[in-house]
C-alpha positions in Angstrom: 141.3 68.7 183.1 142.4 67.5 186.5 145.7 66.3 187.7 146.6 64.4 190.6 149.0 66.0 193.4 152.2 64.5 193.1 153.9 63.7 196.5 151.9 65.8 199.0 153.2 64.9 202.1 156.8 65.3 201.1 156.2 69.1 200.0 154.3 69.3 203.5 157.0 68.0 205.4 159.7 71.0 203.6 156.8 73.3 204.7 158.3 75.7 208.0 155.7 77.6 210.3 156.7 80.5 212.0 156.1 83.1 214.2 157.0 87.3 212.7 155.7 90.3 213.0 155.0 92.8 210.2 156.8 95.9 209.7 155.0 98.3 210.6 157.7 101.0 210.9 159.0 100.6 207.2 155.8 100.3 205.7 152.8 102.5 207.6 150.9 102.7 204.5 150.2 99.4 205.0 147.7 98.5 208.1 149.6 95.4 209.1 147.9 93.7 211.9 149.8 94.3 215.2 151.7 92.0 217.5 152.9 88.6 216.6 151.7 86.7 213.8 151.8 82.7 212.9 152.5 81.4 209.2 154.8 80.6 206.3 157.2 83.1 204.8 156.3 83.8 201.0 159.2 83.0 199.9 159.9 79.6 201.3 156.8 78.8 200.0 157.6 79.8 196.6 160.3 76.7 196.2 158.0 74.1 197.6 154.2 74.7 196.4 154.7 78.1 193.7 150.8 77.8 192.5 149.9 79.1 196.4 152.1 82.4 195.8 151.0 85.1 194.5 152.3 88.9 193.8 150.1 92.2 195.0 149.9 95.9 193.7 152.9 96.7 195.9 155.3 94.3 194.8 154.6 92.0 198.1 154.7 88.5 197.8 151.5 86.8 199.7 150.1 82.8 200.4 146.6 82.1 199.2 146.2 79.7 202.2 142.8 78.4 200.7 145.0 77.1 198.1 147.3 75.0 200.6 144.0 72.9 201.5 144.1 70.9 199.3 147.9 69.7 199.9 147.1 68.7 203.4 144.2 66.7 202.7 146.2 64.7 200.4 148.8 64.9 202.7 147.1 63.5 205.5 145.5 60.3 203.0 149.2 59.6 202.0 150.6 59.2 205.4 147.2 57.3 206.6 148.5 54.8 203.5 151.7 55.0 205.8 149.8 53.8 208.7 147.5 51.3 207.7 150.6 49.6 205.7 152.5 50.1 209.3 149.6 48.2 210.9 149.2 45.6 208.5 152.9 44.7 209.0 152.0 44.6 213.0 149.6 42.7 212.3 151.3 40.1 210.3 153.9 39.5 212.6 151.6 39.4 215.9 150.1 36.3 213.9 153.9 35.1 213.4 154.3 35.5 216.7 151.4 33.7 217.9 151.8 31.0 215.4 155.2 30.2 216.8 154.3 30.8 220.2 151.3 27.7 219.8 153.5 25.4 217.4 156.2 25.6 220.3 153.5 24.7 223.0 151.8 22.1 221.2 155.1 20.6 220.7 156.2 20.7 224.3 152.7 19.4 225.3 153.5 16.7 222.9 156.9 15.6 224.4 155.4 15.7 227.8 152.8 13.5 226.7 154.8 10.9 225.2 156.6 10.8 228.1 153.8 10.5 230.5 152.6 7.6 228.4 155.7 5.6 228.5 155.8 6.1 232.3 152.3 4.7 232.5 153.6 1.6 230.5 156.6 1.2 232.6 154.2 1.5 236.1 151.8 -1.0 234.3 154.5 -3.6 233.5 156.0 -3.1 236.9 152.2 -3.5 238.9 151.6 -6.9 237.0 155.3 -8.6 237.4 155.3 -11.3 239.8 157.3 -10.8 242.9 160.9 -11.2 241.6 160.6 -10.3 238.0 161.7 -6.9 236.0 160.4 -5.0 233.2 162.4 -5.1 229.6 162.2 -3.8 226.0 162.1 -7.8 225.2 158.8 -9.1 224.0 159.6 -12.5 226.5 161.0 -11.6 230.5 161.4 -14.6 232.6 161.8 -15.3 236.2 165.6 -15.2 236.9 165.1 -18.3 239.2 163.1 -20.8 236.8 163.4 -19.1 233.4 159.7 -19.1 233.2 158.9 -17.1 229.9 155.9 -14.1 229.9 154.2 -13.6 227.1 153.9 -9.5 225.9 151.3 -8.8 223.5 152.0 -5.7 221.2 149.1 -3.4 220.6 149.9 -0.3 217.6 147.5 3.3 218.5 146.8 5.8 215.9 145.2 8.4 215.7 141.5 8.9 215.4 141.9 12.8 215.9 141.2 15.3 213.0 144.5 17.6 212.6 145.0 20.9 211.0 148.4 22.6 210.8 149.5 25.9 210.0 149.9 27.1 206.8 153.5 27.0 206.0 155.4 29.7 205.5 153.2 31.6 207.2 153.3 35.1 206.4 153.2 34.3 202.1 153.6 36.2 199.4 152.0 33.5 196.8 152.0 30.1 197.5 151.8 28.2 201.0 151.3 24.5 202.0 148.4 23.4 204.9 148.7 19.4 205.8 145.8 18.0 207.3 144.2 14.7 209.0 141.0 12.9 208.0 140.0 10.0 210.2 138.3 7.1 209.1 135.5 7.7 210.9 134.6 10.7 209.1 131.8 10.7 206.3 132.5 14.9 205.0 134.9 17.0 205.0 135.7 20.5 203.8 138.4 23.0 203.7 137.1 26.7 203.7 138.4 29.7 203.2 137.6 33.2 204.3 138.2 36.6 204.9 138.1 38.7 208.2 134.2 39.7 207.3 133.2 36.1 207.5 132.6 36.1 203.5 133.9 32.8 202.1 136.5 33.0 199.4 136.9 29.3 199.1 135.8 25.7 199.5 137.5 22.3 199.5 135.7 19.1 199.3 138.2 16.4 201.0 137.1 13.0 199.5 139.5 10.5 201.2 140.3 10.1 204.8 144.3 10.0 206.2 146.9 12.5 205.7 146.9 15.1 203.4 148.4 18.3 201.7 147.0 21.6 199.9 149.1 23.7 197.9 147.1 27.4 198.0 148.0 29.8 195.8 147.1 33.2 196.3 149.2 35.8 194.2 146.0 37.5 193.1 144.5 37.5 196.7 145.2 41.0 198.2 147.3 41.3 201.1 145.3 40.9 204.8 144.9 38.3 207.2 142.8 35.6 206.3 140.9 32.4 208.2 140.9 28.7 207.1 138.9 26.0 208.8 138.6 22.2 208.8 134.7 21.6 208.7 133.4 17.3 209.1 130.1 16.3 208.9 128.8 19.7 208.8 130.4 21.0 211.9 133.6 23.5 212.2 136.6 21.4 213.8 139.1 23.7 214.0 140.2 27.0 212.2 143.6 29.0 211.6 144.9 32.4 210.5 146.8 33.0 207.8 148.4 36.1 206.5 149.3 37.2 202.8 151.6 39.4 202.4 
């Protein structure tokens, strides 16, 4: 009956190699092999892995060192668990970073925008005054010397482009939100879900156009990063990372 090795890399760690030579003086019964040696005293041995110490005719302790095999090999899996846990956590906050690093652009590329477009109005209204007129916020302006009125006509934009945000919060443990856009134009729509393979984990049929919100929960999804993308009419508009902690 087999038991697992409890805490490998821990008794590996209280493990000490040296450098000794035997003593040959005391004991020249005994052909010890000259010069200096490399190893693990007995004895040290004895109070971190006992089952690799053993006792000979003599009354010498030795170290079955075929016996210490298998402690580094589940030594070495236990600190690669280490690793790849280290990396995942890199790699989760690489995505954070990047994810920040694009919301704080596009919202910068935004401002800019807006305020390129409201210079554009300003030059417009300024280009087609009449000589002697200024531009206002007022939906009349009017020739300071005859009061003539000017009619402004309002005109309201919106948006016609499809939108998909970033999951939020983003790393999750085992729920996050992802808002979306649907234009009217649009006749299908899906949300899909992945892994980092390719292999989809989930689909989304979006039946109405506008604004709108999933709630994904995922505590049974294992920890990793993982893609979601906005697909309309067949084609792939736009895909994000997300990461589950």
């Amino acid at each position: 009956m087999a038991f697992p090795l409890t805490e490998p890399l821990l008794k590996v760690q209280q493990l000490q190699g040296v450098y000794f030579e035997w003593d040959t003086l005391q004991y020249p019964e005994i052909e010890f092999e000259q010069g200096r040696q490399i190893g693990l005293i007995a004895q040290d041995v004895q109070s971190v892995v006992p089952e690799v110490v053993g006792m000979d005719a003599q009354g010498f302790s030795y170290i079955d060192y075929n016996r210490l095999v298998p402690v580094l090999i589940e030594a070495v899996k236990d600190q690669q668990t280490i690793i790849n846990g280290q990396q995942l956590t890199i790699d989760s906050l690489t995505v954070l970073v990047n994810n920040l690093h694009l919301q704080n652009s596009d919202s910068v590329q935004s401002q800019i925008a807006s305020i390129n477009a409201q210079l554009a109005a300003i030059q417009s209204c300024i280009d087609n005054l009449p000589p002697g007129l200024g531009c206002s916020g007022s939906d009349k302006m009017s020739d300071s010397g005859n009061n003539t009125p000017i009619n402004v006509t309002q005109v309201e934009l919106k948006s016609d482009e499809i939108i998909l945000d970033q999951n939020n919060p983003n790393p999750f443990k085992e729920t996050t939100t992802i808002n979306y856009f649907i234009p009217d134009y649009i006749v299908f729509a899906q949300i899909i879900f992945s892994d980092n393979t390719g292999k989809i984990i989930k689909t989304v049929d979006i039946n109405e156009s506008g604004y709108g919100q999933l709630k994904v929960k995922a505590e049974k999804l294992m920890s990793g990063i993982y893609n979601y993308s906005i697909v309309v009419d067949g084609k792939i508009a736009e895909t994000k990372k997300m990461v589950k902690n």
